[in-house]
C-alpha positions in Angstrom: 91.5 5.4 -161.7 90.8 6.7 -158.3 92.7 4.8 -155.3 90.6 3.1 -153.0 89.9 4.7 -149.5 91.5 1.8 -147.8 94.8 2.1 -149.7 97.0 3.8 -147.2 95.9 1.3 -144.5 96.4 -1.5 -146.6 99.8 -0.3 -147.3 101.0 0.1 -143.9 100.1 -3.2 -143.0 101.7 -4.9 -146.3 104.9 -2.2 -144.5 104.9 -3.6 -141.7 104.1 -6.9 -142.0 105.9 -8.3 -145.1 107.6 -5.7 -147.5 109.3 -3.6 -144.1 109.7 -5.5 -141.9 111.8 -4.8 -139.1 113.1 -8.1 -138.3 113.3 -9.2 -142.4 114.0 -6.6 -144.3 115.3 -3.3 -141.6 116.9 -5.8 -139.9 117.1 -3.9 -136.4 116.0 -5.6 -132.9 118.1 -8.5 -133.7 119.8 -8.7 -130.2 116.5 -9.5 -128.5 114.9 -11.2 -131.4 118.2 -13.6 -131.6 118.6 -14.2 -127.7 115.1 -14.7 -126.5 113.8 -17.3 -129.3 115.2 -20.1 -127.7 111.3 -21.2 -127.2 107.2 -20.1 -128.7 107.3 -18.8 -124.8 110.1 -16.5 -124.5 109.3 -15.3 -128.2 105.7 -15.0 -127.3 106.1 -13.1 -124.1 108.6 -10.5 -125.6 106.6 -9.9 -128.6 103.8 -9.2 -126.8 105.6 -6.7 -124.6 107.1 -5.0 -128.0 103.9 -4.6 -129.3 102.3 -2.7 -126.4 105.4 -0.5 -126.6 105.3 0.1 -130.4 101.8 1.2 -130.1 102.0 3.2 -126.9 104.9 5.0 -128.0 103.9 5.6 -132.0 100.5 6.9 -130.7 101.7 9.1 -128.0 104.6 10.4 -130.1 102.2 11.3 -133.2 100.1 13.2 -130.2 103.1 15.6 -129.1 104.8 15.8 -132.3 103.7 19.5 -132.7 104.6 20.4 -128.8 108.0 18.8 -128.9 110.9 20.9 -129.9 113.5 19.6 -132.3 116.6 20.1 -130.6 115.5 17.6 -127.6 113.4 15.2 -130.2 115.3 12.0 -129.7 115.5 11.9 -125.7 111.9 12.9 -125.9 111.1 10.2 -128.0 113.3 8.0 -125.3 111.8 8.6 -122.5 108.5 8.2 -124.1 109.7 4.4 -125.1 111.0 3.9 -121.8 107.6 5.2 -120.0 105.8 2.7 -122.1 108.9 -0.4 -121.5 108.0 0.3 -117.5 104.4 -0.4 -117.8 105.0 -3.4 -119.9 108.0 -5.0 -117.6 105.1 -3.9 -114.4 102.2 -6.0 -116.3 104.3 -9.0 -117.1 105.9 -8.9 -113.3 102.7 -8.4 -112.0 100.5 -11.3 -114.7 103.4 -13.4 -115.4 106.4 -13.5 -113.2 107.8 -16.4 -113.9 108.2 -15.5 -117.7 109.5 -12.3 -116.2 112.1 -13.5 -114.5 113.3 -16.2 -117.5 113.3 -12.6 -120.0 114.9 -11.1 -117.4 117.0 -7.7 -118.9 115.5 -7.9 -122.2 112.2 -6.5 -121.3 114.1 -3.1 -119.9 116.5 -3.4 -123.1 113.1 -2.7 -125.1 114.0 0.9 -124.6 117.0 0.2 -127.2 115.2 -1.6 -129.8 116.4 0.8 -132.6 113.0 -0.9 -135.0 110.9 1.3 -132.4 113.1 4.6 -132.3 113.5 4.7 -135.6 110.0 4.0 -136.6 108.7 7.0 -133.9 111.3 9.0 -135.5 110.8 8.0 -139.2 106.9 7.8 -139.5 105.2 8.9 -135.8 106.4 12.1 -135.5 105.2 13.0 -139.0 101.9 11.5 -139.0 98.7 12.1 -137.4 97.4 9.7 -134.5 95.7 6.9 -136.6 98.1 6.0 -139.1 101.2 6.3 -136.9 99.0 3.7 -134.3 98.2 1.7 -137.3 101.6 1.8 -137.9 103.0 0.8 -134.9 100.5 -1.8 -134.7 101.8 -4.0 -138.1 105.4 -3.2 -137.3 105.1 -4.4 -133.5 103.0 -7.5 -135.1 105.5 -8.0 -137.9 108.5 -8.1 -135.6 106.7 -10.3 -133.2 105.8 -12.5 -136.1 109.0 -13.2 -137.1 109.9 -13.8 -133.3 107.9 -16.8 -132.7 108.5 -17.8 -136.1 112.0 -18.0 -135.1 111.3 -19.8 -131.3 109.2 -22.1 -132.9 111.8 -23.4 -135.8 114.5 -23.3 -133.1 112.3 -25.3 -129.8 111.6 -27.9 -132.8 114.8 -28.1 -134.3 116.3 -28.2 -130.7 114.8 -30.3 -128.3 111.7 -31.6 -130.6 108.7 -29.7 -128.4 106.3 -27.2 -129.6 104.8 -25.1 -126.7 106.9 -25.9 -124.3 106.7 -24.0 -120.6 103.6 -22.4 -121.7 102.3 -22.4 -118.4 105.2 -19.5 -117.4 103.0 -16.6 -119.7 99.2 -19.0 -119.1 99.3 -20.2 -116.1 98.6 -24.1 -114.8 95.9 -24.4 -117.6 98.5 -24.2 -120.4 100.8 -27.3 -118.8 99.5 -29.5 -121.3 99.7 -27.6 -124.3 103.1 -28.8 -124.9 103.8 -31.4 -128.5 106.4 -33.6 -128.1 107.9 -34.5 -131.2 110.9 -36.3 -130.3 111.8 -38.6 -127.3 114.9 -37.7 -126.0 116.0 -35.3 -129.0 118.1 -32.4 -128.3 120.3 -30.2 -130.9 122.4 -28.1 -129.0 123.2 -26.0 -131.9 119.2 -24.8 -132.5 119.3 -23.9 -128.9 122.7 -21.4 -128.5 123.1 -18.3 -130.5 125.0 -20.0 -133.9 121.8 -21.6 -134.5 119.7 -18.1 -134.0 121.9 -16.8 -136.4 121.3 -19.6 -139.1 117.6 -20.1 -138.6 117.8 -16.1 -138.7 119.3 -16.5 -142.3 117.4 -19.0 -144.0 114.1 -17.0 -143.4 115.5 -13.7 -144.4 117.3 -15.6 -147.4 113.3 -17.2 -147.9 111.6 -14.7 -147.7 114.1 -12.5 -150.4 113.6 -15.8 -152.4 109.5 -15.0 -152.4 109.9 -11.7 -153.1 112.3 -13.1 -156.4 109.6 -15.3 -157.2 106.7 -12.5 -157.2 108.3 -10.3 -159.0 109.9 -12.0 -161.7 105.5 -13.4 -162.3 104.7 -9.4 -161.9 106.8 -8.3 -165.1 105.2 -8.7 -168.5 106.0 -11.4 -170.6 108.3 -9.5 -173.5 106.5 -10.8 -176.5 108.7 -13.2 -178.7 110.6 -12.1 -181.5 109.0 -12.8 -185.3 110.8 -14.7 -186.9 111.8 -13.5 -190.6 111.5 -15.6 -193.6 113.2 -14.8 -196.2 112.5 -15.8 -199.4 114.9 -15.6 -202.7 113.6 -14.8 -205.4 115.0 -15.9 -208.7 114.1 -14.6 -212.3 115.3 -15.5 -215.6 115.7 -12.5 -217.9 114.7 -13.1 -221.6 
């Protein structure tokens, strides 16, 4: 049977979205990923800035892979992240300021996100333009998936908002976006880095538990075993 055309992309997206994910499965980024998702904000803001990167730097990277020698391939493939990490930390200072300032050194520490080095290094430098930008594009959203995932379980579980503060990435329009779902509720533990760590686990342990699930339905059902009945057989001789 011939594969279909859209195969590949298909693939890369399943990659980075579910079955490779960086945050899930590679498990790299964590620092940023565990410090910033105290709120849908900070996760949003951050994920959108890795996402610009992952792109940037997949695309470019897949366009000089030919013209960059091998001996200098990783601090190439640095200063091409850390280009990229400058524009983004430029747009949000210049767009969005105060979200800026609250992210503070984690949008320059983007240039250490090992999920974006090691994907340039794994898959963009081997691939032409469109699949390593495809594949920067469903690992960045992947990663930043899982990010406000994780600041929306821990703003909940903590102080009992959703969309809290969104007026620091939207402006004065987005003041009243925020759901309140307890008065006076606060969980410290949600909101310091213990209760990263454990929201961090139960959707890793989840989404191992899924992946259980589907493939124990994918395997055939071994057909039961016939039973044998045996029959004696009893003759009289004459």
């Amino acid at each position: 049977m011939t594969p279909s055309p859209l195969s590949p992309w298909r693939q890369l997206a399943r990659d980075g979205l579910w079955s490779n994910n960086p945050a899930l499965v590679q498990l790299l980024g964590l620092c940023p990923l565990l410090a910033v998702s105290v709120s849908v904000v900070n996760a949003l803001g951050l994920a959108v800035a890795t996402l610009l990167v992952m792109v940037g730097a997949s695309t470019t990277i897949s366009l000089i892979r030919h013209q960059v020698p091998s001996a200098v391939r990783l601090p190439a493939f640095v200063m091409v992240i850390a280009a990229f990490v400058t524009c983004a930390e430029l747009l949000m200072a210049a767009y969005a300021y105060p979200l800026y300032q609250v992210l503070g050194i984690f949008i320059p520490l983007i240039v250490t996100n090992c999920a974006i080095l090691g994907r340039a290094d794994a898959f963009a430098s081997r691939q032409p333009v469109l699949p390593a930008a495809i594949d920067g594009l469903m690992m960045g959203l992947g990663f930043g998936a899982v990010l406000i995932v994780l600041g929306a379980l821990r703003e909940l579980l903590g102080q009992g908002t959703l969309f809290s503060d969104m007026a620091l990435l939207f402006g004065p329009s987005a003041a009243n976006w925020q759901l309140t779902v307890g008065n006076d509720y606060q969980f410290l533990f949600f909101l310091l880095p213990p209760g990263a760590f454990f929201v961090a686990g139960m959707l890793i342990a989840l989404k191992n538990a899924i992946d259980q699930r589907r493939a124990a339905r994918a395997q055939p059902m071994s057909a039961a075993p016939r039973s044998e009945r045996r029959v004696r057989v009893t003759g009289t001789i004459k």
